[in-house]
N, C-alpha and C positions, 0 to 999 in steps of 0.2 A: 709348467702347469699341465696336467691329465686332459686325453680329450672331455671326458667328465665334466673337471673342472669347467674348460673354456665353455662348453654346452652350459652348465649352469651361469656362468657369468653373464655369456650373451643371452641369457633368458630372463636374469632379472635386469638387464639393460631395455629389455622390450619392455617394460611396463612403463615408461616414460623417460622424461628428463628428469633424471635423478638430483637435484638441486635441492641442497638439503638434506633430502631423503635415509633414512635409516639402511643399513646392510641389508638385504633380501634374506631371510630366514629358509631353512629348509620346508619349513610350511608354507611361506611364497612361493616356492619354486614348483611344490609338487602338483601334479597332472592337473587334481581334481580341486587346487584353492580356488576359494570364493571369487577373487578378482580375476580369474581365467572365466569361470564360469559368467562371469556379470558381463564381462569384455567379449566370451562369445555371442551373447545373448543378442548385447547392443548390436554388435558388427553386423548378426545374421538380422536382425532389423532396419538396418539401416539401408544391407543392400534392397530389401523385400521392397524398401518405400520408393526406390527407383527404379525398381523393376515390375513394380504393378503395371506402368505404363507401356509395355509392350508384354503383359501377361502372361510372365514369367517369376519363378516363388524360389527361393532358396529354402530347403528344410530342412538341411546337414552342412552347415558350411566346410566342416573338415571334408566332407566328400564329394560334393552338389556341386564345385567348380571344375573335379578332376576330368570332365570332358572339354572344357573348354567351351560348350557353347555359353550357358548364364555367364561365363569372367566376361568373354565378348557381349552379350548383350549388353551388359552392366556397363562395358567401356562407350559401347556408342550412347548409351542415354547423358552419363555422363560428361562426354567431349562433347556430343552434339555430331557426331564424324560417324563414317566410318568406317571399316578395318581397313579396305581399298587391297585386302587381297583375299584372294577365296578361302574357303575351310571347310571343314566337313560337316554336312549336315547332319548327317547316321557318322559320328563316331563308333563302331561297335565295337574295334579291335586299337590296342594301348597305344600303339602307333599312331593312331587318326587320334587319338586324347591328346598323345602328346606335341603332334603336329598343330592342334589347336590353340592347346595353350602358347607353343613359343609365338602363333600368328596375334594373338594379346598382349606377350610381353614385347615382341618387335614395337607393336603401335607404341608401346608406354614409352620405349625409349626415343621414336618420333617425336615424339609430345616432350623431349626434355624431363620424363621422370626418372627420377633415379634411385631405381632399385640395387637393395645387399642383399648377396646370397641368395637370391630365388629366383629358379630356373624350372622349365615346367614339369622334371621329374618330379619336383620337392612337389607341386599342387595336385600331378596325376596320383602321386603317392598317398596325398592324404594328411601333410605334415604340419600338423594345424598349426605350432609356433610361426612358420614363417607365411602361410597363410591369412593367420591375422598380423601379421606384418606388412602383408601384401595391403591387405583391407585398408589397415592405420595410412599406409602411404595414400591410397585413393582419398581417403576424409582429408588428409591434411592439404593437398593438392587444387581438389575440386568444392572441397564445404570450408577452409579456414585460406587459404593461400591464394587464391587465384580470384573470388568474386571480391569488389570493391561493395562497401558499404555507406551508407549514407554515413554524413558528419565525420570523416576520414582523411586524413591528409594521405594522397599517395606515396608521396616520398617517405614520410614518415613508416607507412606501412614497406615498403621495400624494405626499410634497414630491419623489420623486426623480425624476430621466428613466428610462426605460427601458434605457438604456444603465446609470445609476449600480447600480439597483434589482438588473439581474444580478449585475454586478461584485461588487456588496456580499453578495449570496447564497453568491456561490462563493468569496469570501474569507473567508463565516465560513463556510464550510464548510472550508476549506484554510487555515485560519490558518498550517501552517506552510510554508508556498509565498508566496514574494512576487506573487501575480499582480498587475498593475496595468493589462493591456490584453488585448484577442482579437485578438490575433496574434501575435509574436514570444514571448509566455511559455509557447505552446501548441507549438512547434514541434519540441519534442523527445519531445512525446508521454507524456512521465513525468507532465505535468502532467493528463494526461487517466485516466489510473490513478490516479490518488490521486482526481480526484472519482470515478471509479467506486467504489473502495472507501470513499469517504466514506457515498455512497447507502449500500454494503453492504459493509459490512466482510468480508474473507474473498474478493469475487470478484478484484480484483487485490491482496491483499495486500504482495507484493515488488517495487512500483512503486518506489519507492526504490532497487533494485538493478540495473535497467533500464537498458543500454546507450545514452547518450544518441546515438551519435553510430545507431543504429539505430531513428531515428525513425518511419517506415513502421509497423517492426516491433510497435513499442512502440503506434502509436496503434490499430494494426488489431487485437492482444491489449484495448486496455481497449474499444474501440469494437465487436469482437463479442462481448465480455461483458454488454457496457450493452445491445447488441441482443437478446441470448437471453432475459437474467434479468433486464433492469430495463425493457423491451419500449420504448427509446429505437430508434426508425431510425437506418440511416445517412444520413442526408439531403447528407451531403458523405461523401467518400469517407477514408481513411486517406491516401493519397496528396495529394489537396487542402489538408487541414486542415493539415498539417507544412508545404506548400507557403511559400515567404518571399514570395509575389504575393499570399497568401490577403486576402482583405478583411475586415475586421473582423463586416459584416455575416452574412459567411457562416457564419462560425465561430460566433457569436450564435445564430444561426437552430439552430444542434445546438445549441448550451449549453444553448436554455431551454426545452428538452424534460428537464430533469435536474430542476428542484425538484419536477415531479409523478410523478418514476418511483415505482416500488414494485416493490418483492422478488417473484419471484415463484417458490411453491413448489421445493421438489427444490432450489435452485442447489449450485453445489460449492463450496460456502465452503470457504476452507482458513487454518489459523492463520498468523498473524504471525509470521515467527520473527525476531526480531533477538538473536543470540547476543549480540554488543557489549554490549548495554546492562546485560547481567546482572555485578553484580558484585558482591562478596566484602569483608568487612570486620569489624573485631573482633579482639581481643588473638593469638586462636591462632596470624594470620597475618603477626604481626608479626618484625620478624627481630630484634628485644630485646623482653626485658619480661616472660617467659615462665619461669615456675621450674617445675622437675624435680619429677617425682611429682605433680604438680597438674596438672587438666585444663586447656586454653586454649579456650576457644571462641571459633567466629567465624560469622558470619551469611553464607549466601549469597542474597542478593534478588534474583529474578524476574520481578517486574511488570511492569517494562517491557519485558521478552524476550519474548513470545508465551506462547502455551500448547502443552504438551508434556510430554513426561518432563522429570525434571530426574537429571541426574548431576554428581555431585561429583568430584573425584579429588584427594586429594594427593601429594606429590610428596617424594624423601626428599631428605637430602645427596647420596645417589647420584645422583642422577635416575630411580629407579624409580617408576613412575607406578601409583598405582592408586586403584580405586573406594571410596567411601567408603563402609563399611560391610562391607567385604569382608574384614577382617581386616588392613588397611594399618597400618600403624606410619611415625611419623614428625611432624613440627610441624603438621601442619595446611594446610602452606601450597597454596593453590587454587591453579593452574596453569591448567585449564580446567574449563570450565562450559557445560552444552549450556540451549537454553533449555528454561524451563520455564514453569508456568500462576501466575496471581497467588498466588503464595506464597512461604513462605521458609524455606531450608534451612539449618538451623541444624546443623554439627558440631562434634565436640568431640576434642580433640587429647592424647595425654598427653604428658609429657615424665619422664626418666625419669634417674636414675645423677647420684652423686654430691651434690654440694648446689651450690646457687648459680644463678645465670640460664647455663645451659651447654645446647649442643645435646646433645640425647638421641642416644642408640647407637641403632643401628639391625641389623638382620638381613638375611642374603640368602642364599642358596642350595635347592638342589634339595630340602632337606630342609622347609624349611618352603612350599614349593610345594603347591597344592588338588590336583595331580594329577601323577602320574609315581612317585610312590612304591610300594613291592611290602609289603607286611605281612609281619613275622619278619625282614625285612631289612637290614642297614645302610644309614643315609645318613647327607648331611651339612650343616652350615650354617656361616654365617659373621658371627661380629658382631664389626660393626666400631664401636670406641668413641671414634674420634679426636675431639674435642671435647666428649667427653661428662664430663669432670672424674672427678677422679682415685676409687677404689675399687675393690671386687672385682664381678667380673663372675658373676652369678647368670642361669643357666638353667633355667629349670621345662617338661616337656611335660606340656599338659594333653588327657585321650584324650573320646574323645565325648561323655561322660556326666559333663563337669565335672570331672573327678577330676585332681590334679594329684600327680606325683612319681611316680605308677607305675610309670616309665620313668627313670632316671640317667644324665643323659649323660656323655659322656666329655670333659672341656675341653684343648683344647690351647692355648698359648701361641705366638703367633707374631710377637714382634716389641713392643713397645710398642703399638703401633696399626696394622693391625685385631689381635682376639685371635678367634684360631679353635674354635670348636667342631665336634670333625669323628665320623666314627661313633657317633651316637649311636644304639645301638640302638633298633630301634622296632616294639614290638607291635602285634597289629591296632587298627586304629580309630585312635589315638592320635593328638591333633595338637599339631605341636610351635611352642611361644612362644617367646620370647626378650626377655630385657632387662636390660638390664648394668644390676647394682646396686640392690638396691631391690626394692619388689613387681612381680613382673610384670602385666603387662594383661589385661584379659579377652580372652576370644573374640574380642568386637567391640571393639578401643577406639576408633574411630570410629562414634558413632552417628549418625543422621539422624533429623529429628525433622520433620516438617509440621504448618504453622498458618497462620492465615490471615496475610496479607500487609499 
């Protein structure tokens, strides 16, 4: 092989662990591709955020280290040490550069790091390949290899690479995301809200609902949450990380800033809501099975919906819709359910007229309405009993104070089905029930009851 060749090989070997990975194209290779430039971007950020604390800035990394003092700054923040031998404060002449650099790379090899190929002409020169080689060796060292993470087995982390070690972090953290690499599983951005809220639950809760094909959008929402509340930099940008050039390394380099974040006061956590998952079950909401004059219960469970109110509503023959608990009549059957908090709402259904498993009668009009009626006034209602099996149709109004029959309504006949009850006069207070045949219901015959889940 040409020295050429070998240069080109070991150049697309730096862009990661090739596992899988397609041949490096001569567009990968050359100076100015995308994944050079994303990979220099991230690096010169990543050292900036460890060098604010002794206020010092990288703003060329192919040239900014070639004196050697920022590579030494850089090493003592990150060892915690340091150099433990002297160096040149005024590097002016290539000598003192160079002299500086080997006193940085001596330390690395104290420290058990181990560097290929790079010796400190290659960093006073400028040689940006092995440069960010140099860099990639510091992240994997001091951000992926060396800190223990909470919920970790240590042994288990010795045997892995630094590559496995993350992967394995962030899939048991996202058990339910197929990740399996840092790149393409990251590029829609949803995948970057869900570890946010993994860290903390509540700062991107609705990452799930997240417009995929509005990637940008989606990464820059969980990446300036992670920045505010979980005090993660952005060390690639929103736009970079979605990027389909992104390099594996780079993406890496943000990832494992993530197992040492922490919450930090105040955030705006906000609840889970997944209405879907909330669902309904038990005899009352069954379309057989259900006999007249007996209650039907049925369960509504919420666990997996968020936390919140919880409302119930059923829903009659008619399609009249209402809240459970509000005086609704009708089988029970749930319709909808908004979310609610780990628990479970149990209602109860009656069913009513005649005998046998037959849908109950039902009521509707302005008469039995919570508002619009006048007191001393006529109004009127309508129960309809078609399915409700054969009998006579009994109406009772019952007034504020429990008392029933104070009021006699007037029943009309209209038909076989429905059968009309119309002016029924109506004293103050009074409110009027209805149910063909049989005892009528109470106030409430839908109750709600709360318990734990």
């Amino acid at each position: 092989m040409s020295a050429a060749g070998r240069t080109r090989a070991q150049e697309a070997s730096s862009r990661g662990e090739a596992d899988g990975e397609m041949p490096a194209t001569e567009k990968d290779l050359a100076e100015d591709a995308p994944w050079k430039r994303i990979q220099q971007n991230t690096f010169t950020r990543w050292c900036n955020e460890h060098l604010k604390c002794v206020q010092k800035r990288v703003g060329n990394l192919q040239t900014d280290l070639g004196d050697g003092l920022r590579l030494i700054a850089l090493l003592e923040v990150l060892s915690q040490k340091k150099m433990g031998r002297k160096y040149n404060a005024r590097p002016t002449f290539r000598q003192m550069q160079l002299e500086n650099v080997s006193v940085a790379l001596e330390f690395l090899e104290r420290e058990n790091i181990k560097l290929v190929s790079i010796d400190s002409k290659a960093i006073v020169d400028g040689n940006l390949k092995l440069i960010l080689g140099l860099i990639w060796t510091l992240i994997l060292h001091y951000s992926i290899s060396m800190p223990m993470w909470d919920e970790e087995d240590e042994e288990e982390a010795k045997r892995q690479t630094p590559k496995q070690r993350l992967l394995g972090w962030i899939q048991n953290r996202l058990p339910q995301l197929p990740i399996t690499n840092f790149s393409k599983d990251w590029q829609s951005g949803r995948a970057l809200g869900a570890l946010v809220d993994s860290c903390a639950p509540g700062l991107c809760p609705d990452w799930d609902s997240w417009d995929p094909s509005k990637p940008v959008d989606n990464a820059r929402e969980a990446m300036q949450q992670a920045d505010e509340w979980l005090g993660i930099p952005q060390v690639i940008t929103p736009e970079e990380i979605v990027d389909p050039n992104v390099d594996e390394h780079s993406v890496m380099t943000y990832l494992s800033q993530f197992p040492k974040a922490k919450l930090k006061p105040g955030a705006p956590l906000r609840p889970k809501l997944n209405p879907k998952k909330a669902r309904a079950y038990g005899p009352g909401i069954e379309p057989t099975g259900n006999m007249v004059k007996q209650r039907a219960e049925f369960t509504v469970e919420t666990i997996s919906a968020g936390q919140g109110d919880v409302l119930v509503y059923v829903e009659d023959p008619a399609g009249h819709r209402e809240e459970v608990g509000t005086g609704a009549m009708g089988s029970g059957g749930v319709r909808g359910v908004s979310p609610g908090g780990e628990l479970r709402v149990t209602g109860m259904s009656h069913c009513g007229a005649g005998g046998g498993r037959r849908r109950p009668g039902f009521g509707a009009g302005p008469g039995i309405e919570p508002l619009g009626n006048v007191a001393n006034k006529n109004t009127y209602f309508e129960i309809f009993t078609a399915g409700a099996g054969p009998g006579e149709v009994e109406v009772s109004i019952t007034d504020p104070s429990g008392r029933r029959g104070t009021v006699e309504p007037t029943l009309e006949a209209r038909g076989t089905a429905p059968t009309a009850a119309p002016t029924a006069p109506r004293p103050r207070g009074p409110t009027p029930s209805t149910w063909p045949s049989g005892e009528p219901p109470s106030q409430e015959p839908l109750q709600r009851h709360r318990g734990a889940g």
